[in-house]
N, C-alpha and C positions, 0 to 999 in steps of 0.2 A: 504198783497201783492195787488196790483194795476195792472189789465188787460188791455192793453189798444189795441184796432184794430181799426187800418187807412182804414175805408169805401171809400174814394175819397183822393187822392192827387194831382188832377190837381186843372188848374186855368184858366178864363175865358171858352171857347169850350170844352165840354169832346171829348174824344180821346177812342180808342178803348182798350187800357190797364187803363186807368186812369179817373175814375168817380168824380164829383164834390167834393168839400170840405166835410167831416166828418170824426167822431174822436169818438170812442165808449169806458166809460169807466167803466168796471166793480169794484167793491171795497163791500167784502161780499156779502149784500143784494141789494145795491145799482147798479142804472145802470144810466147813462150820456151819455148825446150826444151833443154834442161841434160843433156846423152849422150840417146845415143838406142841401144839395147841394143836383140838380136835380139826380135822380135817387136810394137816399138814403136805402129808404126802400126795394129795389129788395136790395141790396147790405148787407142790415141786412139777408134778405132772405137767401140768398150766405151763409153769413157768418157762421160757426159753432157757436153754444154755445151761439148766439143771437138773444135774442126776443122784438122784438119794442114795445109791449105789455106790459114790464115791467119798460120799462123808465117813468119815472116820473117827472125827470128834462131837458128839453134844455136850453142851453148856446150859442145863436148866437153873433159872434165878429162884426157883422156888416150887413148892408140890401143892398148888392150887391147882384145879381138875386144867383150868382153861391157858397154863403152861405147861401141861405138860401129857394129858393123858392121848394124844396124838401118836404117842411112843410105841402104843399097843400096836395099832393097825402097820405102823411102818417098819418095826421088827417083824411083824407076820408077813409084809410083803416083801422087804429083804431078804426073809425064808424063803418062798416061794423062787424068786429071781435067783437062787442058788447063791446067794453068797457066802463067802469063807474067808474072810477077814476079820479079823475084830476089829468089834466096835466099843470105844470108849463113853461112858456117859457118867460126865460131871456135875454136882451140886451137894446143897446141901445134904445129908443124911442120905445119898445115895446109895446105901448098901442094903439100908432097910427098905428103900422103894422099888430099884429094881429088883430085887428079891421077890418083892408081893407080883409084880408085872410079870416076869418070867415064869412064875405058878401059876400062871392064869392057862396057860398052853398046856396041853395032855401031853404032847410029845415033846414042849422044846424046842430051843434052837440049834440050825445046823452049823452056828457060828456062835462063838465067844463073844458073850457081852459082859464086859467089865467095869462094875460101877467106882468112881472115884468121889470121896467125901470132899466136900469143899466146907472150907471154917466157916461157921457162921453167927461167931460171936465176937466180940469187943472191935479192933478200930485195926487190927492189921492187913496190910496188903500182900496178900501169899499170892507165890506163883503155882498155877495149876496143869500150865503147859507147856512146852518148851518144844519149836522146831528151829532150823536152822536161820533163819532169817525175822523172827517173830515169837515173840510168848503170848501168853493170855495167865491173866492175873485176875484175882475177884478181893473182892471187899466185902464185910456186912454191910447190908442195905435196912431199912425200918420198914419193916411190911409186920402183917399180923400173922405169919408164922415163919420162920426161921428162910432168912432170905440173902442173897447175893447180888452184887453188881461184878459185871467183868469187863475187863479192857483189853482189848489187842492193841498191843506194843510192837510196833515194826522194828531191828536193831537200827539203828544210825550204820549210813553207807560211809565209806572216805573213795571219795573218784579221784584218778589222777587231774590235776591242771595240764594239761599236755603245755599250753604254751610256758609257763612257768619254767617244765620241766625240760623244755627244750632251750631255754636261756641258758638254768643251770649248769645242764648236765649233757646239754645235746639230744635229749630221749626223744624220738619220734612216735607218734602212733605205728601203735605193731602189736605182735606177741609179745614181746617183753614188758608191755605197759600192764594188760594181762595178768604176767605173774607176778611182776610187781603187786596187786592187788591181790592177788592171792595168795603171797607169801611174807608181804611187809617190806622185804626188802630185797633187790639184788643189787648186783655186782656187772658195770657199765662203762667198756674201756679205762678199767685198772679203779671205776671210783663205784665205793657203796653208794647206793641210792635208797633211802629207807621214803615210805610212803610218807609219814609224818613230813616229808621234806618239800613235799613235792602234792599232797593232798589238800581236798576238799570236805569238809566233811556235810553227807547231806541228813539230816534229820528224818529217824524215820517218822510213820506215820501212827497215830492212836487216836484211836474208837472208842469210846465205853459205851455200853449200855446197862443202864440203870435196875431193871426188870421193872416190877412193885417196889412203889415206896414214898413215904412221905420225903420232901424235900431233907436232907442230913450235912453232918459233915465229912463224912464219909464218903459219900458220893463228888463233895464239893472237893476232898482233897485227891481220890482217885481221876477227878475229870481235870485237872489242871491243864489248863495249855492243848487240849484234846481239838485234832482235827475238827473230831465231829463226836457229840455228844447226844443218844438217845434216849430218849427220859421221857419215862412214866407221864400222862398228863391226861386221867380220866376224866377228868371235870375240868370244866373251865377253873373251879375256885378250887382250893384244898381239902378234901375230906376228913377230918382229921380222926373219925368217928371208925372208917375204912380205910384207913392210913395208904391212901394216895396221894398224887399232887393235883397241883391244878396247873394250868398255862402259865400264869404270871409268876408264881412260885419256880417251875421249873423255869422255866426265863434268868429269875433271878440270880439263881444258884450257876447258871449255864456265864452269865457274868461275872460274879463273883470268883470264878473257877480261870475265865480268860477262856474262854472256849473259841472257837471261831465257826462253827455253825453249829445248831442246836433241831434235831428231827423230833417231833413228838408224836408218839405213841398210845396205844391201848388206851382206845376211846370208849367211852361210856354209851351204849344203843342209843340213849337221849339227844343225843347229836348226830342228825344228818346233816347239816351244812358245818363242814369243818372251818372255813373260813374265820368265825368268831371264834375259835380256840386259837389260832395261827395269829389271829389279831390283837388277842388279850397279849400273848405272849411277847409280840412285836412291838407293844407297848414297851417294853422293857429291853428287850434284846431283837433288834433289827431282826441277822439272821436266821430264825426262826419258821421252823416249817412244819408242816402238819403232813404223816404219812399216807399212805394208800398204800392198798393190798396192791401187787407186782409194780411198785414201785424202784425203782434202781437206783442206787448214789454210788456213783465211782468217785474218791477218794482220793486224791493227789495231794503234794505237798502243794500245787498251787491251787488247790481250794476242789472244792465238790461238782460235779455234776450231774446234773437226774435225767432219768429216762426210765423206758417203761420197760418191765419184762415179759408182755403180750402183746 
């Protein structure tokens, strides 16, 4: 299962319901944080069930002030809080930005911060992270300065069929069902039993989130088949002027893609009743939803559920 809570979902100005850009993702032991917009870490504060102290990876889509300069205050208060771990921070041109951020301090961190470049030119899909059970990959996105989309890729599980495996081969639920899983195959009153014989296989799960951007194909070939698909949708209609999307644009592409829910994001102040953004877009794609700041989507292969993080 996959936690995911919306810290900020506005865009440009925060506003007094809606804090800069952030995206909190839990998954096991793992913790992510997808930009980190002014005001972030009060916002983890807020939040229930989250501690800034345990992320280990950022993923910024882009170095617009309102995704990303949040980073200042929360490395300072990392410092403080005594930590000594490093901290990874992903995106474009990142070497030359946290560079400028870490000169801002007279004294520095008392921890390693290590910036990682992410590509952000022509139509490939690189991998930018790799843990045990899960990657994270990004794509160029179409913003007005050098931008990213990322997706979390859960691996595909294989579970044993116990009744299957108990026709075949006699295998009861036990330990040896266990390391069967763990090792692919054992050896079971004199017969191999490989998991391919005897397995399941269950589909992981996959997120993208868009950052900024005008609707692309890019984003449409990254989001394919995606759980859940977050995407840009400051205006109701497409700015093409400010290269965002709108509702129904993002809609489309959220269809075109085969997606199976679609969360919209980074709202323009001009919108206090989000309902007509949720609506434009539900014109086109049912499952369409319009975020809130400590809003929560838990993520299952059998579809999403929301809740609150306060």
């Amino acid at each position: 299962m996959l936690d995911i809570t919306f810290l900020g979902t506005g865009s440009g100005p925060p506003t007094k319901n809606r804090s800069h850009s952030a995206i909190f993702f839990h998954y096991d032991k793992d913790n992510l944080l997808f930009d980190c917009g002014e005001g972030t870490q009060r916002q983890m504060i807020i939040a229930r069930g989250i501690s800034f102290m345990k992320i280990d990876h950022i993923f910024i889509t882009h170095w617009h002030a309102d995704h990303w300069i949040g980073l200042i205050g929360l490395l300072y208060t990392m410092n403080l809080e005594g930590r000594n771990r490093t901290l990874y921070i992903h995106g474009p041109d990142a070497e030359r930005f946290i560079g400028d951020i870490l000169d801002l301090d007279y004294w520095g961190s008392g921890f390693r911060v290590i910036p990682k470049n992410v590509p952000f030119e022509g139509n490939r899909e690189v991998k930018v992270y790799e843990a045990k059970d899960f990657e994270v990959t990004a794509i160029p996105s179409k913003h007005s300065v050098p931008s990213v989309a990322y997706c979390f890729r859960e691996r595909d599980k294989v579970n044993v069929d116990i009744k299957k495996a108990e026709k075949l081969f006699g295998l009861r639920q036990g330990r040896l069902v266990g390391k069967l899983k763990d090792k692919g195959e054992i050896v079971f009153k004199g017969k191999k039993i490989r998991l391919e014989d005897v397995g399941v296989r269950k589909p992981g799960l996959k997120v993208v989130y868009s950052g900024d951007t005008e609707p692309c194909k890019n984003i449409t070939e990254i989001s394919k088949n995606a759980d859940l698909l977050i995407h840009d949708a400051t205006f109701i209609e497409t700015k093409k002027e400010m290269m965002h999307s709108g509702a129904k644009e993002a809609a489309e592409l959220a269809k075109k893609a085969g997606v199976k829910n679609l969360v919209l994001t980074h709202f323009s102040r001009r919108y206090t009743n989000l309902k007509e953004i949720e609506d434009e877009a539900r014109k086109v794609f049912k499952n369409s939803f319009a975020s809130k700041d400590f809003m929560k989507v838990l993520v299952r292969n059998t579809g999403i559920k929301f809740g609150k993080a306060i």
